[in-house]
FIVEX-430618 format. One record per residue (C-alpha): residue in one letter; residue number from 1; x, y, z. Coordinates in nm, 2 decimals. Example, Ala and Ser with C-alpha at 12.3 -4.5 7.8 and 13.67 -1.06 7.14 Angstrom:
2
+------+-----+--------+--------+--------+
: code : pos :   east :  north :     up :
+------+-----+--------+--------+--------+
:    A :   1 :   1.23 :  -0.45 :   0.78 :
:    S :   2 :   1.37 :  -0.11 :   0.71 :
+------+-----+--------+--------+--------+
***
This chain:
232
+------+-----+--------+--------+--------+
: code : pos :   east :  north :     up :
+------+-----+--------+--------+--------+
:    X :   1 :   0.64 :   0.11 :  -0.79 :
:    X :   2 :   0.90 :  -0.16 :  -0.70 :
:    X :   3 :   0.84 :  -0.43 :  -0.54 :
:    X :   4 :   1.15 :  -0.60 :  -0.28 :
:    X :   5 :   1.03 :  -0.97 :  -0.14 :
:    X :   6 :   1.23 :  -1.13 :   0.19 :
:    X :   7 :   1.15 :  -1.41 :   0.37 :
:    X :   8 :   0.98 :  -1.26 :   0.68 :
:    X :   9 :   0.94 :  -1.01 :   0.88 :
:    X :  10 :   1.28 :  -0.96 :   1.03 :
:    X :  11 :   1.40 :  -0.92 :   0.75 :
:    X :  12 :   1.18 :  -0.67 :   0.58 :
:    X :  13 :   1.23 :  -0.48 :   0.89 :
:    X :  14 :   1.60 :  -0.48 :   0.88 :
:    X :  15 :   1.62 :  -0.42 :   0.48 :
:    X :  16 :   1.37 :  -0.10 :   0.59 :
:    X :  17 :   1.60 :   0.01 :   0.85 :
:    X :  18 :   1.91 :   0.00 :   0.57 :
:    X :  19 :   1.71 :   0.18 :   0.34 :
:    X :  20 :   1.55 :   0.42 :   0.56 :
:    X :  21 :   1.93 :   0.51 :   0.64 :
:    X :  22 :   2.05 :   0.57 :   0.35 :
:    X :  23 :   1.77 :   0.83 :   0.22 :
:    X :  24 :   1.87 :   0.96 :   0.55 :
:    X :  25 :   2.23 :   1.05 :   0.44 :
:    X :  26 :   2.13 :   1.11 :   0.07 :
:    X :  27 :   1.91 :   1.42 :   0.25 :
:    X :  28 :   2.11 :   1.54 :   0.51 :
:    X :  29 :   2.41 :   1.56 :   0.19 :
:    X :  30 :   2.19 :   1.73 :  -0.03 :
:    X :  31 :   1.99 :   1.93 :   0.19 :
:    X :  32 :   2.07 :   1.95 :   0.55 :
:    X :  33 :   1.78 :   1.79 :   0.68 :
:    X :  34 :   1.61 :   1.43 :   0.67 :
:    X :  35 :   1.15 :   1.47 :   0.66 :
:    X :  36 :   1.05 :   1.12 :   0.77 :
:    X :  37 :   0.71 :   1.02 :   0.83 :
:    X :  38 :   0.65 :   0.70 :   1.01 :
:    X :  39 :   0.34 :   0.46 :   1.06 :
:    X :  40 :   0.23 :   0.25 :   1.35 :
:    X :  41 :   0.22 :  -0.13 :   1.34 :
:    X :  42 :   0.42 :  -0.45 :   1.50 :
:    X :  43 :   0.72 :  -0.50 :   1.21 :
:    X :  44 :   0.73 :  -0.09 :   1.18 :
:    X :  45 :   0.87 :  -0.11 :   1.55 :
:    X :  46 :   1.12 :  -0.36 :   1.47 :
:    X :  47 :   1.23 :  -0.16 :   1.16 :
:    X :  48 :   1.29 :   0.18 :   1.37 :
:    X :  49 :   1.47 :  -0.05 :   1.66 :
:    X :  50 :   1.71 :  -0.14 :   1.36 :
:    X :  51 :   1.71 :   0.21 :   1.24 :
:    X :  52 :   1.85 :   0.33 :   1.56 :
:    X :  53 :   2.18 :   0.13 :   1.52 :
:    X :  54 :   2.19 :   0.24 :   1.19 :
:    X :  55 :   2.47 :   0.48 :   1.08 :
:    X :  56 :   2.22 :   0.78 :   1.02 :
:    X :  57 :   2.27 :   1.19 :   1.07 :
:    X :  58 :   2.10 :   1.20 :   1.36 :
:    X :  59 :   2.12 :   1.57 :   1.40 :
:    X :  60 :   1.97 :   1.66 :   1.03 :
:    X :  61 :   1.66 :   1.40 :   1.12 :
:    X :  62 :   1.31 :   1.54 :   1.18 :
:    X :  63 :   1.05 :   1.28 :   1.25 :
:    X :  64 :   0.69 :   1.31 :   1.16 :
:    X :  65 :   0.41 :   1.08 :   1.21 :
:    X :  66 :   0.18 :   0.96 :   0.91 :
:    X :  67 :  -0.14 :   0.94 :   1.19 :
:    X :  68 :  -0.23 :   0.94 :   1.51 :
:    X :  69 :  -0.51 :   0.79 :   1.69 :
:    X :  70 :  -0.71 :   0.98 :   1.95 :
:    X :  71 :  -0.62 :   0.91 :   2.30 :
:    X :  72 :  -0.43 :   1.01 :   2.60 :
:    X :  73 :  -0.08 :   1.02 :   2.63 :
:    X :  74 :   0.11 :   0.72 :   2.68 :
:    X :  75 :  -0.19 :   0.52 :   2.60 :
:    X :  76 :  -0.08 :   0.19 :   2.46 :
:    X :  77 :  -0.31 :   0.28 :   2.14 :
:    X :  78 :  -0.13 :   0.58 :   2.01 :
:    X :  79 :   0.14 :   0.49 :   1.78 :
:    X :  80 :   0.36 :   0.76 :   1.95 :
:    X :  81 :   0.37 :   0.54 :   2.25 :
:    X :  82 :   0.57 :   0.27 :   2.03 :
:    X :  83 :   0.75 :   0.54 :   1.84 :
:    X :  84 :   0.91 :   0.61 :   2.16 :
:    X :  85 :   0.98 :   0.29 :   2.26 :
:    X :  86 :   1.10 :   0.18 :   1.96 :
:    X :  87 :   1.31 :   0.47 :   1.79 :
:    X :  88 :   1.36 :   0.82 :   2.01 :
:    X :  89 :   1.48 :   0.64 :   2.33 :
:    X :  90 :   1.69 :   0.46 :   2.13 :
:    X :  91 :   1.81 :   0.73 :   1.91 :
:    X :  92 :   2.02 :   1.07 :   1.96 :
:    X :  93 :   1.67 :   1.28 :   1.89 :
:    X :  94 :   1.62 :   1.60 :   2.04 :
:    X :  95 :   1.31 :   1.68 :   2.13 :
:    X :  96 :   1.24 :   1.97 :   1.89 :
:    X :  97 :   1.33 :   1.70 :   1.61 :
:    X :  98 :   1.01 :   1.45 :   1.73 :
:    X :  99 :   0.72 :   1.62 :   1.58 :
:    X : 100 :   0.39 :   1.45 :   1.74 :
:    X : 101 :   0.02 :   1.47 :   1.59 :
:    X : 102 :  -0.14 :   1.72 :   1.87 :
:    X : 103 :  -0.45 :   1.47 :   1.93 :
:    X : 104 :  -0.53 :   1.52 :   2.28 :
:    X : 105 :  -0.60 :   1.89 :   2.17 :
:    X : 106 :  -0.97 :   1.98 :   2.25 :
:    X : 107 :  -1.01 :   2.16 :   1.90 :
:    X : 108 :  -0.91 :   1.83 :   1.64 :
:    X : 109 :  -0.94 :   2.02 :   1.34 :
:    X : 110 :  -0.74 :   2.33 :   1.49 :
:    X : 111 :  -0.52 :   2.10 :   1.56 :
:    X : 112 :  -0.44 :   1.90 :   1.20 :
:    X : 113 :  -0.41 :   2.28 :   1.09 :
:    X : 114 :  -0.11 :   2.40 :   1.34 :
:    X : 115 :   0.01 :   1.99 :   1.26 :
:    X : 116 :   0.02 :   2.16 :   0.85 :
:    X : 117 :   0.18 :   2.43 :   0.96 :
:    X : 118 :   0.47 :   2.23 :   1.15 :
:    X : 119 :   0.49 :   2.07 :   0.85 :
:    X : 120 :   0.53 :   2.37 :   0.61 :
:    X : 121 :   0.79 :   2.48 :   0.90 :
:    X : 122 :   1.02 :   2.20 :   0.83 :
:    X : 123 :   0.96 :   2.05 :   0.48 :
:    X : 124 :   0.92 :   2.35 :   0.31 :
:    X : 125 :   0.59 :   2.52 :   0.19 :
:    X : 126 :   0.42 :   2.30 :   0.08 :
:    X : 127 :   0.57 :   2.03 :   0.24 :
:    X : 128 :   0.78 :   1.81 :   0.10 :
:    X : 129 :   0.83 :   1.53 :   0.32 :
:    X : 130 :   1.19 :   1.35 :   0.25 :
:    X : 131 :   1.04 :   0.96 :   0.31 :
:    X : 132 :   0.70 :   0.84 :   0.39 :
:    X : 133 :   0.68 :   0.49 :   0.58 :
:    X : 134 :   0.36 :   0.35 :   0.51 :
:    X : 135 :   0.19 :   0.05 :   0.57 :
:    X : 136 :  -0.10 :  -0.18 :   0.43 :
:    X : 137 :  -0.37 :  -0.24 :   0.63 :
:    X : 138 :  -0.65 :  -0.64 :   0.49 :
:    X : 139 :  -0.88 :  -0.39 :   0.39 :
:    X : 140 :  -0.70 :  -0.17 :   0.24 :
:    X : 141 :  -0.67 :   0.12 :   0.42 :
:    X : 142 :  -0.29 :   0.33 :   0.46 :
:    X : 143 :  -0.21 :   0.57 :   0.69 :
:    X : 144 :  -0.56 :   0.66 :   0.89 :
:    X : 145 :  -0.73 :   0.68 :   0.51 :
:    X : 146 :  -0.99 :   0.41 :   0.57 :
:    X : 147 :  -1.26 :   0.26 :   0.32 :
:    X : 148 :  -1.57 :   0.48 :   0.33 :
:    X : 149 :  -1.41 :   0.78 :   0.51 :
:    X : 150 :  -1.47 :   1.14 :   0.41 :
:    X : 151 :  -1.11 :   1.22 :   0.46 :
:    X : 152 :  -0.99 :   1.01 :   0.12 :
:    X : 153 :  -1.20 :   1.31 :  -0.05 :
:    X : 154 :  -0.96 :   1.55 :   0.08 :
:    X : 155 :  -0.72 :   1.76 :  -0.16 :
:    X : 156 :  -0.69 :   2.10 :  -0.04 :
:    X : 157 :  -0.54 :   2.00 :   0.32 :
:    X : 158 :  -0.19 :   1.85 :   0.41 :
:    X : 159 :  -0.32 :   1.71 :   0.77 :
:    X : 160 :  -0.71 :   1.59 :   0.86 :
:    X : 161 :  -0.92 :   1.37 :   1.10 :
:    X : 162 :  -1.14 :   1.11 :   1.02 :
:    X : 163 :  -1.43 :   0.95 :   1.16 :
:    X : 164 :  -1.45 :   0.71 :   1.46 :
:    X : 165 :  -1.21 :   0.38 :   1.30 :
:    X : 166 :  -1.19 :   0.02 :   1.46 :
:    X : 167 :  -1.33 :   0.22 :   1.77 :
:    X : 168 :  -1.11 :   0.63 :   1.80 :
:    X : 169 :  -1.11 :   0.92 :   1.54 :
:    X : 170 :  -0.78 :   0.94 :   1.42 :
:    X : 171 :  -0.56 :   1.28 :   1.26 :
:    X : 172 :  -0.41 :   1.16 :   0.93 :
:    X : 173 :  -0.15 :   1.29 :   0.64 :
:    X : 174 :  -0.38 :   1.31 :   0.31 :
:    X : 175 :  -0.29 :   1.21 :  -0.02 :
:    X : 176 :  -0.12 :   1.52 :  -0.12 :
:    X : 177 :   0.07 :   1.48 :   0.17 :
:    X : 178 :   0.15 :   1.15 :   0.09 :
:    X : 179 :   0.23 :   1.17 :  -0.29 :
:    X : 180 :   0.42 :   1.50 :  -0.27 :
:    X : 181 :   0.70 :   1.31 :  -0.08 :
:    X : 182 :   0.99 :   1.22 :  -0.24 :
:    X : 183 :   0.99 :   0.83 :  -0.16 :
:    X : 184 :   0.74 :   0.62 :  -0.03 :
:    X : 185 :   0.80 :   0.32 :   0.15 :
:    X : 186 :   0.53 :   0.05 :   0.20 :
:    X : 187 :   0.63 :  -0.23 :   0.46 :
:    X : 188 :   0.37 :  -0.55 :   0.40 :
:    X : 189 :   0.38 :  -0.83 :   0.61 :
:    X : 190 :   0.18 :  -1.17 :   0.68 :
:    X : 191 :  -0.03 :  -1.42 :   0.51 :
:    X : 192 :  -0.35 :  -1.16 :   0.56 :
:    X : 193 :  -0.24 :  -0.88 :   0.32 :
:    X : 194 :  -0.19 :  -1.12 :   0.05 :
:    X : 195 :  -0.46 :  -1.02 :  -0.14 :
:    X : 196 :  -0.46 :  -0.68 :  -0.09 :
:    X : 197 :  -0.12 :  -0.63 :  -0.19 :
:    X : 198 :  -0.20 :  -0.78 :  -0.55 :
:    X : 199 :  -0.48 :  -0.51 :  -0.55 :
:    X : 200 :  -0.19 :  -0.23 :  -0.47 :
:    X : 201 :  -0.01 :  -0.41 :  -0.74 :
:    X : 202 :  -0.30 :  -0.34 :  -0.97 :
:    X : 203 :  -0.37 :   0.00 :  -0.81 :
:    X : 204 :  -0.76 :  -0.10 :  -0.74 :
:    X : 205 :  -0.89 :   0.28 :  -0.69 :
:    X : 206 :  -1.14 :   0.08 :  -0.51 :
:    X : 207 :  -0.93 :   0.04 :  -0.21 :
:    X : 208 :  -0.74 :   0.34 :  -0.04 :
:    X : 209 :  -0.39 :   0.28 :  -0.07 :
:    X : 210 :  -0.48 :   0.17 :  -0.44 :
:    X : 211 :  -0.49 :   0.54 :  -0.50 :
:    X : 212 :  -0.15 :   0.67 :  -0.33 :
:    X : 213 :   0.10 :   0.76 :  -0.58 :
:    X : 214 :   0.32 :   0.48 :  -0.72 :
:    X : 215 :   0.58 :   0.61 :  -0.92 :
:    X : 216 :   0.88 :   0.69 :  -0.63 :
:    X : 217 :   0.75 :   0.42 :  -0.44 :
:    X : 218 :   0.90 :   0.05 :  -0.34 :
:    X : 219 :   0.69 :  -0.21 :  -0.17 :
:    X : 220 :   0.92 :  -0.43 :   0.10 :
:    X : 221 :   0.73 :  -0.74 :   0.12 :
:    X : 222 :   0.77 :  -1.08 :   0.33 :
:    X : 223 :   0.73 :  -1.43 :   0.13 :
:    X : 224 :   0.40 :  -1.47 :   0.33 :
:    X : 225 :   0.23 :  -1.14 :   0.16 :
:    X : 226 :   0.35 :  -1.19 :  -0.15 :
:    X : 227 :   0.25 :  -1.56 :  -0.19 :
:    X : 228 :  -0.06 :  -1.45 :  -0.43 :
:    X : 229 :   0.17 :  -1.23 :  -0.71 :
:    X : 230 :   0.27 :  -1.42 :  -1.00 :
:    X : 231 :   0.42 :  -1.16 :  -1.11 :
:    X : 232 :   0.50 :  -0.76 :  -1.03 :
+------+-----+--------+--------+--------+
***
C-alpha cells in the first residue's frame, strides 16, 4: 500500500482524477475496456467533476458502483444521485456504460445476484474490476462493509446487502470483490479520519477496511488526515 499526502481536499481530488485517468488509458490500451468502481462521499464528487475534463477513453469506460444505499430514485441519499451530478452528465457515457446497484428492486438479495452477474458480464468471470475507488469512513467502515455487519463474513458472493446502517440497508461489493481488482484507490480526507487512517496503515483487522487488500493499493491523503502518521 502507498501512501500520496496533499494539502487538502482539492487537491487529493484533482491528483484522483489524473490518476483515475490514466488507469483509464492503461486499460482501454491493454484491453479495450476500463472496470471502475466508484464510492459516494463529498471529495469523491469533486474528483469525478475533475475526471470528466480529464483526457480519458470515454467509449472503453464502464462504471460500477462500490454500494448503494436503499432508497428511491433521485433521492438525495443514494450515491447514484451525485454520481450523476458529478460525473455522467458531465461525461460522454452511454447509458449501457453506467451500471447502477438495482436497490429499489422488491427482492434485495435477487437483486445483488443479477448486480454479480452484470459484473461477470463486463469484468470477466469472476470479475475483475480495472480500479476500485474507495473511501474511509471515522469508524472504519469502506464501501457499505460496516463494523459488526454480517456482510464482512462474506467470501463466496461478489455483491451483498447489509443490515439497516446510519438509518437504510445498503447493497455492497465484498471483499473478494474488492481485492480481486487490479488497483485500489482509497481517497481520505479531514481531521476526523486521522486515526483511522494510522489503523489502515497498520492494517487493524479490527476495523473493516483494515482487512481489504493492500498490496495494489495507494492511499491519497489530505495534510489534515494524515497529521497522526509519523511515518508510512
Amino acid at each position: 500500500m502507498k501512501l500520496e499526502v496533499l494539502p487538502d481536499s482539492d487537491a487529493v481530488a484533482r491528483r484522483a482524477a489524473e490518476w483515475i485517468a490514466g488507469a483509464a488509458r492503461a486499460a482501454a490500451a491493454a484491453r479495450g475496456r476500463f472496470a471502475l468502481a466508484v464510492s459516494g462521499g463529498h471529495t469523491p464528487g469533486q474528483m469525478l467533476q475533475a475526471l470528466a475534463r480529464e483526457d480519458v477513453p470515454w467509449d472503453a469506460v464502464h462504471v460500477f458502483q462500490v454500494d448503494e444505499r436503499v432508497a428511491r430514485a433521485g433521492h438525495p441519499d443514494r450515491n447514484l444521485t451525485q454520481l450523476r451530478e458529478d460525473l455522467i452528465i458531465r461525461a460522454p457515457l452511454q447509458p449501457e456504460q453506467v451500471h447502477a446497484m438495482p436497490v429499489e428492486s422488491a427482492d434485495l438479495e435477487a437483486a445483488a445476484q443479477q448486480y454479480a452477474l452484470t459484473l461477470r458480464t463486463i469484468a470477466g468471470d469472476p470479475p475483475v474490476l480495472d480500479l476500485v475507488h474507495l473511501g474511509l469512513g471515522a469508524d472504519g467502515h469502506t464501501a457499505s462493509l460496516v463494523p459488526g455487519d454480517p456482510v464482512l463474513e462474506v467470501g463466496d458472493r461478489d455483491v451483498a446487502v447489509t443490515g439497516v446502517y446510519q438509518g437504510r440497508r445498503r447493497m455492497t461489493l465484498t471483499y473478494p470483490a474488492l481485492d480481486r481488482a487490479r488497483e485500489r484507490l482509497w481517497l481520505v480526507t479531514g481531521s476526523d479520519k486521522a486515526g483511522v487512517l494510522a489503523r489502515l496503515r497498520d492494517a487493524d483487522a479490527s476495523i473493516p477496511a483494515g482487512r481489504v487488500r493492500r498490496d495494489g493499493s495507494r492511499v491519497l491523503a489530505d495534510a489534515a488526515a494524515a497529521a497522526a502518521l509519523a511515518s508510512w
